[in-house]
N, C-alpha and C positions, 0 to 999 in steps of 0.2 A: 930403361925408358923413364923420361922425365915426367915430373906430376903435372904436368900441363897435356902433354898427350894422355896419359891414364882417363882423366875427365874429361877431355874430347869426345873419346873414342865412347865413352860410357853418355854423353850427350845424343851422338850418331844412333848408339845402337837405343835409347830410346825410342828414340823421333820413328826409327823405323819400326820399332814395335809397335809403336798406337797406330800409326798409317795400316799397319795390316789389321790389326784389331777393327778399328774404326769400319773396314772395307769388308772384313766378312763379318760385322754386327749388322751394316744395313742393307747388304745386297740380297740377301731374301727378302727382308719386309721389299723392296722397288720390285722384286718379281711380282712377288704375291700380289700385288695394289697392281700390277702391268696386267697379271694374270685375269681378277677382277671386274677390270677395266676391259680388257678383252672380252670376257664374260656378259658384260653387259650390251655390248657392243651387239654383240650377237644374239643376246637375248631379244634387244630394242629393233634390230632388223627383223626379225624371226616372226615379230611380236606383230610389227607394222606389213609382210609381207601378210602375215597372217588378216590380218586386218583387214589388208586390201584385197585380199579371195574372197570375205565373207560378203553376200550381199547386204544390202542395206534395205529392209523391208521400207518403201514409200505407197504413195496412192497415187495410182497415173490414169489420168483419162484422156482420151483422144481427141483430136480436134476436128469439130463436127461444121457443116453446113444449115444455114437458114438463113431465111429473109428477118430481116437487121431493122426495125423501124430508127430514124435518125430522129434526135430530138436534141431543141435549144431550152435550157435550163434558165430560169431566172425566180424572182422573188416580186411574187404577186400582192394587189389587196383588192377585198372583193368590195366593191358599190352596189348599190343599189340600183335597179333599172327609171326608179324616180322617188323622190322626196319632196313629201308636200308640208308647207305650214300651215294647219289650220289656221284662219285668221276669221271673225265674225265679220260679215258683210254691212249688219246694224249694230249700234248700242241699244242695250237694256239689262235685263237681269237675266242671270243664266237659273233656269228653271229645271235643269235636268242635264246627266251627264250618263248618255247610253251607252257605250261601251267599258268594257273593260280594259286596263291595261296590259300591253303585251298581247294584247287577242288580235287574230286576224279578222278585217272587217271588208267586205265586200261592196264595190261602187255602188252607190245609193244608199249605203246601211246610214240609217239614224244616227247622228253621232252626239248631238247636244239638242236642246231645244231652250230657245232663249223667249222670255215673257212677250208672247204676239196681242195682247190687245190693244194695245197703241196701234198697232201697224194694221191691225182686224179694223180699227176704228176709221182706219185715214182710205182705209182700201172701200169702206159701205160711204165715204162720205162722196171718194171718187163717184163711184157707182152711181152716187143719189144723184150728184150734180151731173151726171152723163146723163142720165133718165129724163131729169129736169128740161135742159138744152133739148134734145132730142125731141121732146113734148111741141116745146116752143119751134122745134123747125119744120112739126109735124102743121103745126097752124099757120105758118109764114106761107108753106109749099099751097095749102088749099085755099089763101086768102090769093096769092099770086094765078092760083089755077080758073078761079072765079069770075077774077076782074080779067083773068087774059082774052074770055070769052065776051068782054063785055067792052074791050075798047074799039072792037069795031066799028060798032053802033054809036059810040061819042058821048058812053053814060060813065066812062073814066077817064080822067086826062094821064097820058104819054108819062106825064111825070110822074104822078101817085105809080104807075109800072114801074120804074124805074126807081123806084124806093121799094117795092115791092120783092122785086129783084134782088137788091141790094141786102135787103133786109134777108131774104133764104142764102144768100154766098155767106151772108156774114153768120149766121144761124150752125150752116154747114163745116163750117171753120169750127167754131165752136167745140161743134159735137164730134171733130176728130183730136179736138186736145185733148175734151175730155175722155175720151179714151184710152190715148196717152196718157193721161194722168190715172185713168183705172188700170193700165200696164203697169206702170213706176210702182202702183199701192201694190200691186198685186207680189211684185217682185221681192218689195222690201217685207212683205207676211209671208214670201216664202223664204227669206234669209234667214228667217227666225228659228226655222229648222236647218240647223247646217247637218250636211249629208256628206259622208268620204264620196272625192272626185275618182279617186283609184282603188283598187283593189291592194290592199297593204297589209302590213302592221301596224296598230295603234304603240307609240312610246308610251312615256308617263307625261300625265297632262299634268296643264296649269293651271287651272282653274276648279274652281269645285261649286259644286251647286248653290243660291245663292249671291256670288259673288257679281258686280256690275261689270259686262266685258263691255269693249270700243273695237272699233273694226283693227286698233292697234296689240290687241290680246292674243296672244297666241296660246291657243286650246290645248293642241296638240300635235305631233310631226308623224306622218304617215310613209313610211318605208315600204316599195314595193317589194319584194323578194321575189317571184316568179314570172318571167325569169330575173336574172342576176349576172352584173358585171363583173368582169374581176379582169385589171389594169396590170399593166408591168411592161419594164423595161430591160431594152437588150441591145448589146454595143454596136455600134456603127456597122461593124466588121458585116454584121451579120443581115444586113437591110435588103443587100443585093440576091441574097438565098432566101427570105421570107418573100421578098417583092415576086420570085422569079415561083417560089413555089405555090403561092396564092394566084398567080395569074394563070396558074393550071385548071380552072373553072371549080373545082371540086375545093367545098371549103374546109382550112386545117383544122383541124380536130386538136383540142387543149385538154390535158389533164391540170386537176389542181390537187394537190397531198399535201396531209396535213405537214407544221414542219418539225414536231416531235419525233415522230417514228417515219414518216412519210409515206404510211399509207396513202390510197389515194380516197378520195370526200368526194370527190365529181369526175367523172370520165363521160360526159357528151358535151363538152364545152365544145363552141368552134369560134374561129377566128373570125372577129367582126368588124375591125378597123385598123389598120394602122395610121398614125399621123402623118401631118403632114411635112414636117420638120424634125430635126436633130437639134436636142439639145446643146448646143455648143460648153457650158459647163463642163455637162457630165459625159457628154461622147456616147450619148444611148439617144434609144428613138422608141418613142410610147407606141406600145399594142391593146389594144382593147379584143376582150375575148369574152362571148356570152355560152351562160349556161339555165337550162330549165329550171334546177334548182326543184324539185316536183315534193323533193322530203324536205327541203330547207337545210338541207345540211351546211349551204355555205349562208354566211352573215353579216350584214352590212358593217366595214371595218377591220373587218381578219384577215391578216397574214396568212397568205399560203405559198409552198411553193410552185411554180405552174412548168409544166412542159408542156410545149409546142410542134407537133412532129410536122416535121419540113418534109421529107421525105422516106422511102425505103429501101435499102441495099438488098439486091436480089443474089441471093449465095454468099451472104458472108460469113468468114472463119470466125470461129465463135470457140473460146476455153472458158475455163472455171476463173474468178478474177482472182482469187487464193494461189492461180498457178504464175502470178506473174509479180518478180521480184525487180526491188530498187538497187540499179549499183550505181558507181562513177559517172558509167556510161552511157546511163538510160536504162530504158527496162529490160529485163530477160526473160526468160524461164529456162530450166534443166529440162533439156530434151531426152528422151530416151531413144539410145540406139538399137542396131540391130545385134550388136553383143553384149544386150541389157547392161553397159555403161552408159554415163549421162553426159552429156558436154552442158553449158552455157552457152543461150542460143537467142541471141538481142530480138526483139522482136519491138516491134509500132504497134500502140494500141491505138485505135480506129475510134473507138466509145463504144459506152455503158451499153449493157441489155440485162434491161431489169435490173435487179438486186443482188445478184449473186453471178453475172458472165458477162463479159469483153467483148468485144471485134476486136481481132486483129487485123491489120492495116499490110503489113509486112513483117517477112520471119519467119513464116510457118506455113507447112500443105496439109491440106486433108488429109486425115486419119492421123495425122504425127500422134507422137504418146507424150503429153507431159507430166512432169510431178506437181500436185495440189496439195501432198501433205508429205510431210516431214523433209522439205529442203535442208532444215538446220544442220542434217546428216550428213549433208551433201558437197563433195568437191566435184571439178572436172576429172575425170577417168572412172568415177565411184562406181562400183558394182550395185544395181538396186534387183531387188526383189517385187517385181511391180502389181501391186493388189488394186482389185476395183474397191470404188467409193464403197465404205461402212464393212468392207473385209477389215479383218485382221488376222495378222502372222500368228501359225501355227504354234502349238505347243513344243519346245522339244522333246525329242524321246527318251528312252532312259538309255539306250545305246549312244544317242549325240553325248547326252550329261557325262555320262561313264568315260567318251573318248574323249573330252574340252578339261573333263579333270586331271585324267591322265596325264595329258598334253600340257596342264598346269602346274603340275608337281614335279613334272621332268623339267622344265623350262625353272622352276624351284631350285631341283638340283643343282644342275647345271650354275646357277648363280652362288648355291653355298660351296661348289665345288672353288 
């Protein structure tokens, strides 16, 4: 044999040695990693069927019936039922300032008293000059009464009557201005005391005792509070269900809450006006709504927000508002069925009741069961475990403990195997 086959052949017979080597060096690690992989395989199903038996503790409550009040929301501010300027009717010196600020003051209550002897003086002089005239028409009438008996006889002439006459018309005249003029006096010594025309709150005045006021001085501003306005607007949309529900005789009852926490501050508000126009702007239409206001809780200037009940749904489906989730689609809730699985189950919410529960509009029948607490858990088919409000799931026992350890150390195995 030639040295050109010898190291051929010794070429061949390498290549086929490492081909076998090579083939059984890694054909067990690919079992083993197949094996593994299998293993998990089976673990992750095992794992997940497991999973899908167990319930899932949630909180379900049923969907109940009641009468539903319907209400339009907006954002209110409360007025006053009237606001007065003090203004002094005379000048002079302001002598006294009766009230206090911030105090409630009652129609006719004393509120200032401005220096009256000027106006004490002009009112005794009216008086004197009324007395005067009056004197004098009192001697014109008995001088006329005297001679009237006496022109019969031819011991007065026609004329001296006729001045006689004259003289009492003009007398009578007189003594009605001056009366008038003891009206005017009288009026102007009684502006000197200016008196609240309403029953109000006194602000902070402007004047302080001492100082010289003009009928152009403003004292002080008088806010009525009892009762009390409070104003808001609400969109177009909504005119033809206000108009249609107020023309029911019976008038709508307005709540006002504060707009912090939203308690409510007034609940016997009722509907007092609606205007008479839309604002073209703003595409709303003003409502005026009055309340007693008996503690003052509402205040000339404050924000609130008001509800207006329009009407009341007689039977409506009513949940917890915690059982109703946001998806793509609109809203749902996870219904619970009759093989304590859950589906997703679209539902219309109708509106608010109260603070804490819905109307549903569509989607849902009496009694249905939904979940309120812990949807996070939750897919379409999930098994729930359905607890009422403020339950919670039971402790395991030490037989459960004992059997889920077990069942975890063998699923253990099974993976290191």
């Amino acid at each position: 044999m030639s040295r050109f086959w010898k190291i051929a052949l010794v070429v061949v017979a390498v290549i086929v040695v490492g081909a076998v080597g090579f083939r059984l060096l890694h054909k067990p690690a690919a079992d083993g990693q197949a094996g593994e992989q299998s293993g998990q395989r089976q673990g992750k199903g095992q794992g997940q069927d497991k999973d899908k038996d167990t319930p899932v503790p949630v909180t379900v409550e049923p969907v109940v019936k009641q009468d539903v009040p319907v209400y339009l929301t907006a954002l209110g501010t409360v007025q006053a039922l009237n606001t007065v300027t003090i203004n002094p009717q005379v000048s002079g010196q302001m002598l006294s300032i009766n009230f206090k600020e911030g105090q409630e003051v009652k129609k006719g209550d004393l509120l200032a008293q401005i220096d009256p002897r000027t106006f004490q003086a002009a009112y005794d002089q009216a008086v004197a000059k009324q007395e005067q005239d009056e004197a004098q028409l009192s001697t014109a009438q008995s001088t006329l009464k005297r001679n009237d008996a006496l022109v019969a006889k031819g011991y007065v002439a026609q004329l001296d009557m006729d001045t006689f006459r004259n003289n009492v018309a003009n007398l009578t005249a007189t003594v009605a201005a001056d009366k008038a003029a003891v009206r005017s006096a009288k009026v102007n010594l009684d502006y000197t005391r200016i008196v609240s025309p309403i029953d109000g709150v006194a602000g902070i005045r402007n004047v302080d005792p001492g100082n010289v006021v003009t009928t152009t001085t403003a004292v002080v501003t008088l806010t009525q509070i009892h009762p009390i306005y409070v104003t808001f607007n609400l969109p177009e949309q909504n005119l033809e269900m206000v108009r249609k529900a107020a023309a029911g005789g019976d008038p709508l009852s307005v709540l006002a809450l504060d707009r912090a926490d939203a308690h409510t501050i007034a609940d016997d508000g009722v509907l007092n006006v609606v205007d008479n126009q839309i604002d073209t702007t703003t595409g709303t239409f003003k409502l005026r709504s009055i309340f007693q206001n008996a503690k003052g809780d509402l205040w000339p200037g404050q924000f609130v927000n008001v509800r207006l009940k329009v009407r009341t749904v007689t039977g409506g489906l009513v949940i917890p508002s915690q059982a109703v989730q946001r998806g793509p689609d609109g809203d749902y809730v996870y219904l619970v069925q009759q093989d304590d699985t859950v589906k997703m189950n679209p539902v219309k919410v109708a509106g608010e009741v109260g603070d804490s529960h819905v109307m549903v509009g569509s989607g849902l029948a009496l009694n249905d069961k939904v979940v309120t607490e812990g949807q996070f858990r939750l897919k379409p088919g999930s098994k729930v475990k359905a607890l009422k409000p403020g339950e919670v799931p039971a402790a395991p026992t030490a037989a459960e403990m004992d059997k889920a350890k077990k069942n975890a150390q063998k699923q253990g195995g099974r993976r290191g195997g």
